[in-house]
N, C-alpha and C positions, 0 to 999 in steps of 0.2 A: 883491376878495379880500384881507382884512387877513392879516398877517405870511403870508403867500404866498412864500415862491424861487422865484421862476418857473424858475429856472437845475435844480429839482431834480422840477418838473413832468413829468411824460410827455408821451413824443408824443403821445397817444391824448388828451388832456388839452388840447392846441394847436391839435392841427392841425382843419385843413376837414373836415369832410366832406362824400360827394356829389362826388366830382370827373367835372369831365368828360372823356369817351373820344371816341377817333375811331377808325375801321380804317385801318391802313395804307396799305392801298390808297387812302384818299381824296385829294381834290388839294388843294394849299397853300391854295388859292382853298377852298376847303370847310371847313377848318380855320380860317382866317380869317372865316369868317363864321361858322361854332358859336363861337371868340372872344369875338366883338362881340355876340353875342346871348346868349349866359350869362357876359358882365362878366368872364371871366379872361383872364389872361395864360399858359397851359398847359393841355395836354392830355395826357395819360395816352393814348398808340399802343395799343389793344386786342392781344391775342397771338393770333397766327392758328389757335394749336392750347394745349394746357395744356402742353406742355413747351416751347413758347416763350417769349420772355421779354420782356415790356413793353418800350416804346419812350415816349418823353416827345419835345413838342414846344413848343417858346416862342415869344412873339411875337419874341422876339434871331433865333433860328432862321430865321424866313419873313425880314425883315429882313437880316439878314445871309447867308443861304445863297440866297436867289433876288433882294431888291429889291437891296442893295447889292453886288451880286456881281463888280462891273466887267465884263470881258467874256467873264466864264464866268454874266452874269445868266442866269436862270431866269425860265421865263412861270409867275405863280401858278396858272392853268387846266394847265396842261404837267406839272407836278411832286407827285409824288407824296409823301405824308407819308415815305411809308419811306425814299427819297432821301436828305430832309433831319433827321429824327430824330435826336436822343439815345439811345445802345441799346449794352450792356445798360443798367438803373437804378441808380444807385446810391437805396439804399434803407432804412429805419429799421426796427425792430420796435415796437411801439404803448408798449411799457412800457421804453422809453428812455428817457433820463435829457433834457431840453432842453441842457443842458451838453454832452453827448456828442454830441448831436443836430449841434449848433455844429460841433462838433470835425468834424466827419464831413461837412458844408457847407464846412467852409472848407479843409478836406485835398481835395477834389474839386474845388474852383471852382464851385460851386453856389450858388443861394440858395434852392434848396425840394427837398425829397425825398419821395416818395412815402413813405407808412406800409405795410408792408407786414408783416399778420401769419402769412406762412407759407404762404395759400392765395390771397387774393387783397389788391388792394390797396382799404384802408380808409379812408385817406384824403390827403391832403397836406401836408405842414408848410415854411412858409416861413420865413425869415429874421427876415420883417415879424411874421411868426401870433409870433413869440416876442420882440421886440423891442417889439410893441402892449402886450402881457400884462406889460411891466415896471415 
């Protein structure tokens, strides 16, 4: 893309789409293996009803809240997504700015946020999806 600002780009413009979900209910060990077999590093917690409110899981998450947990470790078959979850999301709307987008990563400690235009979530935007586009 010539004379492109990525910095002045939307999210809706960056980010993934197609992300993949899990239910809560499922166990680390299941979330780890949808992972490995659709190549990401997160999952989007499906919401058990419409006025609940999504939950995010990472591979830092199964890693550090059940592998590396010293002697509070977690079995991955034992542990439930919702246990270990991100929740609520910190989240974007699709015609944000990638500048603000940043701003809103880096004020949370995050490196991806879901897009989320009002009804559901449309797609993901990471750190990298904006950093590649530069």
């Amino acid at each position: 893309m010539p004379n492109v600002n990525v910095r002045e780009m939307k999210a809706a413009d960056l980010m993934r789409k197609g992300v993949e979900t899990i239910a809560s209910g499922a166990t680390a060990a299941d979330a780890l293996r949808k992972m490995r077999q659709a190549k990401v590093s997160s999952l989007i917690v499906d919401r058990r009803n419409k006025d609940d409110a999504y939950g995010l899981l990472t591979k830092a998450d199964i890693v550090t809240k059940v592998i590396e947990a010293g002697p509070k470790r977690r079995n991955l078959s034992g542990t439930k997504v919702f246990q270990i979850m991100s929740k609520p999301l910190i989240t974007v709307p699709p015609g944000l700015a990638a500048k603000y987008c940043i701003r809103v990563m880096k004020k949370a400690g995050v490196s991806r946020v879901p897009v989320f235009d009002g009804k559901q979530i449309v797609g993901i935007l990471s750190v990298s999806d904006i950093f590649n586009r530069s």
